[in-house]
DRENNU-716456 format. One line per 3 residues: for each residue x negated, y negated, z negated of C-alpha. Coordinates in steps of 0.2 Angstrom, whole numbers, always signed. Layout:
<vovos>
X/Y/Z ~ ... $
</vovos>
This chain:
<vovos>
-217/-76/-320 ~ -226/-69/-335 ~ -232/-51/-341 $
-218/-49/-351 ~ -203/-56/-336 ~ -195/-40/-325 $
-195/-44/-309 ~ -177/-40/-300 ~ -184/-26/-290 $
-196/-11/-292 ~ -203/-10/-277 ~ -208/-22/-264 $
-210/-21/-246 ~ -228/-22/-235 ~ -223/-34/-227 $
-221/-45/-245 ~ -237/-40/-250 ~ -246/-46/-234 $
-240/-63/-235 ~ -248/-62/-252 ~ -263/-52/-252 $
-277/-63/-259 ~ -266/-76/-270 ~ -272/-78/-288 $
-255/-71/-296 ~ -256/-55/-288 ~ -268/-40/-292 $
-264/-23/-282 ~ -269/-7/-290 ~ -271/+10/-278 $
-266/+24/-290 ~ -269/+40/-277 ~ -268/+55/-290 $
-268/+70/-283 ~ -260/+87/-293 ~ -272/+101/-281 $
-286/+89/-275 ~ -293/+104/-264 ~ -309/+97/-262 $
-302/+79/-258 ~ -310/+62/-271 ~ -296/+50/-272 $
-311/+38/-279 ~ -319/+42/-265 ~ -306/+40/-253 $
-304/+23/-259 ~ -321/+18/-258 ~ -318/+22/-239 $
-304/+13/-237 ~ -291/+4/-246 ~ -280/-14/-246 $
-292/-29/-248 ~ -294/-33/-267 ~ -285/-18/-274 $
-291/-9/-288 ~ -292/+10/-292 ~ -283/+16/-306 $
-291/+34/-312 ~ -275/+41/-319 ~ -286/+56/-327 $
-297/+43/-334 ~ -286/+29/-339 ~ -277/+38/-352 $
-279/+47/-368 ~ -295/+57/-366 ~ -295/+62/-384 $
-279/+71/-380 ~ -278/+90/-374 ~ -264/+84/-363 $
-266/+79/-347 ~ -268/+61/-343 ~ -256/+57/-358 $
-253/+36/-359 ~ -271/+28/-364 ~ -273/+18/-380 $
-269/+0/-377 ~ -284/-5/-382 ~ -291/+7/-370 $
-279/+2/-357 ~ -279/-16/-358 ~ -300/-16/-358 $
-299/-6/-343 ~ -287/-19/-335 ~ -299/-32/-339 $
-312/-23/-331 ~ -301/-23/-315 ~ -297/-41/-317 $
-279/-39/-319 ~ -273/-53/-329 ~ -258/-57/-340 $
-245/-64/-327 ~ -250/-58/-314 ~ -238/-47/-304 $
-246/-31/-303 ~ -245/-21/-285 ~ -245/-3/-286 $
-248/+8/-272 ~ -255/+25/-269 ~ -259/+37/-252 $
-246/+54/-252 ~ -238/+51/-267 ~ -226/+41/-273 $
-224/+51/-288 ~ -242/+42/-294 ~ -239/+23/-290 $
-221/+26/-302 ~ -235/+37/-315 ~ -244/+17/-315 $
-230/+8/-314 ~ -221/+14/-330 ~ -240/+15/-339 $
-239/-4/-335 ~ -222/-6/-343 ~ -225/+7/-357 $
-241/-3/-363 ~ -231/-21/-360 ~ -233/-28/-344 $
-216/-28/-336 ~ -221/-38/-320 ~ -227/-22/-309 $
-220/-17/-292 ~ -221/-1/-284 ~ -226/-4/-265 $
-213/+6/-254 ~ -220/+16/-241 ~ -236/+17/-250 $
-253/+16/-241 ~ -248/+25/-226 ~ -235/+13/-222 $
-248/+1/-224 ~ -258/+10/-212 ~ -246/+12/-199 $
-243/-7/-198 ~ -261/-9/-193 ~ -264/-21/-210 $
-282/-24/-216 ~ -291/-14/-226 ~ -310/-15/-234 $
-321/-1/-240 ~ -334/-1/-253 ~ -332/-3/-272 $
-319/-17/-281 ~ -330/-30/-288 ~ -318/-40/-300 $
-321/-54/-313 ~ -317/-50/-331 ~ -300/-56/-336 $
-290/-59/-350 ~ -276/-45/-352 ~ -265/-38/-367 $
-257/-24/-370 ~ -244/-18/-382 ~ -234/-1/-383 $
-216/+0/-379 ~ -210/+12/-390 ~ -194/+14/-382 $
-202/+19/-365 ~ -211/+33/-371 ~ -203/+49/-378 $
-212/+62/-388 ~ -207/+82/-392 ~ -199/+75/-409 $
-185/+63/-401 ~ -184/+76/-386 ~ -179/+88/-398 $
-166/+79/-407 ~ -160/+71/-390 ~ -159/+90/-385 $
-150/+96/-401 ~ -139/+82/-408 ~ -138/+71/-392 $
-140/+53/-390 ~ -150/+52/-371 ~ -147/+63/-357 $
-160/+73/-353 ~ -167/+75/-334 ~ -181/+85/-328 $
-189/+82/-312 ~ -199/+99/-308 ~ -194/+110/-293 $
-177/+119/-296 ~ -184/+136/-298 ~ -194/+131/-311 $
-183/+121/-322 ~ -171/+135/-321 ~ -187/+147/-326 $
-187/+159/-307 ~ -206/+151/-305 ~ -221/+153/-314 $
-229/+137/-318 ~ -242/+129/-311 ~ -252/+128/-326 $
-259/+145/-336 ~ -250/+148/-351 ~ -235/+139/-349 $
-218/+147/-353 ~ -204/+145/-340 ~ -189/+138/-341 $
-182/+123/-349 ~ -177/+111/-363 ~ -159/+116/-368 $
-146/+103/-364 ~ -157/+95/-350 ~ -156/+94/-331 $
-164/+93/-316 ~ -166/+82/-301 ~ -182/+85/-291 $
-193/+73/-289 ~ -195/+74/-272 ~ -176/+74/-269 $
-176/+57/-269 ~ -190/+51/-255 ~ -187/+49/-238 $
-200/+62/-225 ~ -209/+44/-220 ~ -214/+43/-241 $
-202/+26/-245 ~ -190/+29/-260 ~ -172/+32/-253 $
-158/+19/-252 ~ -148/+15/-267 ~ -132/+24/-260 $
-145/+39/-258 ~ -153/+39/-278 ~ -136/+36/-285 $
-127/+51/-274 ~ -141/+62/-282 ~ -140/+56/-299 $
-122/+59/-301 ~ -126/+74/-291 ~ -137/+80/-305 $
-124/+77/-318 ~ -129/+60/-325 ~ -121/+44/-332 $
-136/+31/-325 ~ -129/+18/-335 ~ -132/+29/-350 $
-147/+30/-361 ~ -158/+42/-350 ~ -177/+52/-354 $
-187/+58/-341 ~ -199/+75/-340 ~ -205/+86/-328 $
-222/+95/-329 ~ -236/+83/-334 ~ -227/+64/-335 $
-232/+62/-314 ~ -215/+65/-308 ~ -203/+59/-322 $
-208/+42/-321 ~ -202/+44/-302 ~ -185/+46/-309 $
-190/+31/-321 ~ -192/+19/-308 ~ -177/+26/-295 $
-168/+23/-312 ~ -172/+7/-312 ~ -168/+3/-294 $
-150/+6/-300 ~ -151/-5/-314 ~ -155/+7/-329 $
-173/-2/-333 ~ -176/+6/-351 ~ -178/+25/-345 $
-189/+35/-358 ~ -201/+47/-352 ~ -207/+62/-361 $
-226/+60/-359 ~ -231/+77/-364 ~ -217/+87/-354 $
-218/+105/-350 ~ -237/+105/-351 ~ -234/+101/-368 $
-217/+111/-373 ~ -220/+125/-363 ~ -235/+128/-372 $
-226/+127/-389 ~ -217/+139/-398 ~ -209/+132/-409 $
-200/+123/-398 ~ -184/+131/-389 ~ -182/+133/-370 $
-168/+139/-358 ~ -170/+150/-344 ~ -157/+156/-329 $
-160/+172/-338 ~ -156/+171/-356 $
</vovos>
């Protein structure tokens, strides 16, 4: 299978990855991201313990620096350098995992796809589930061999204010938002200063965390599509995803894609980014 082949599935199971931990076309990239690290080093962590081989992807780092939005996608010359260093290669089925958040491994997974390599996975259950099963782990840095990797944008992945705002006025993509319900509808303050609350008129919401089960795996299919169409949404339609910073909408990006919509938009910038702009209209429960 190459970079550029989808594989039928999203995600993958532990016990998948176990049989193939250490082959040649696999590389498996821990992708623990924390919103309010409270003292805690994901980096660190990792260097205490993480699966044999994997990688860490610094999502802070890995992205547009140069930007005054967080962790916005990097460059793909940026990004596809830094998967070199990794020693990700163009093939290679990419493993994505991370420790407490699921949101984080779907943030990596649809970088991966928004920068062209479709053959990436999101590993159910996440590290903990690893944990649990008693399966190996290392500690200590990844020391990789340079690779060769591409990367090319997927302009239809990625969504910016502009095409947001015409989706929101004239139509053309729903619009779901994956924040908490109070504050889509604008009863909470964000979590970032500054920020407005509310909403982009015409979108609406489905939590993020809606749609993981209390042990961290994603919920069945029956489960995602009962809280789509709960939410108001046509999954077979053309679909963009936001939410606060880009974390948690790629969540719904890649539920999405369990269910057979692969070519889900997300809005990169999100509320950090139209909150903060005033020229750009909200909703709120109040208005």
């Amino acid at each position: 299978m190459s970079s550029f082949e989808r594989p039928e599935d999203p995600l993958v199971s532990t016990e998948w990855l176990a049989e193939r931990l250490g082959t040649p076309d696999i590389s498996v990239i821990d992708a623990t991201w924390l919103l309010q690290p409270e003292g805690r080093s994901p980096a660190r962590e990792f260097q205490d313990r993480h699966i044999p081989g994997a990688f860490f992807f610094d999502i802070d780092e890995i992205s547009d620096t140069a930007s005054s939005l967080p962790h916005m996608l990097p460059p793909p010359e940026k990004f596809a350098s830094r998967m070199r260093q990794a020693g990700v290669m163009d093939g290679q089925r990419v493993v994505v995992y991370a420790h407490a958040s699921l949101m984080a491994a779907a943030r990596v997974w649809w970088t991966f796809r928004a920068l062209g390599h479709e053959n990436v996975v999101v590993l159910d259950g996440g590290f903990e589930k690893w944990l649990a099963e008693n399966r190996p782990t290392e500690s200590g840095p990844s020391v990789p061999r340079r690779t060769h990797f591409r990367a090319r944008k997927q302009e239809e992945l990625i969504a910016d204010a502009a095409r947001v705002l015409d989706w929101s006025t004239r139509g053309g993509a729903q619009i779901l938002d994956a924040r908490p319900a109070a504050r889509f509808a604008g009863q909470a303050p964000e979590p970032r200063p500054g920020l407005r609350s509310g909403c982009i008129p015409g979108s609406k919401n489905l939590p993020a965390l809606n749609l993981v089960n209390a042990d961290g795996r994603l919920k069945d299919k029956d489960d995602l599509q009962a809280a789509f169409t709960a939410a108001g949404i046509d999954i077979a339609a053309p679909l963009a995803t936001t939410c606060g910073s880009g974390i948690a909408a790629s969540l719904l990006a890649l539920a999405a894609a369990r269910l057979g919509n692969w070519d889900v938009s997300v809005y990169d910038g999100s509320w950090t980014e139209w909150g903060a702009r005033s020229d750009l209209p909200i909703h709120a429960e109040s208005d």
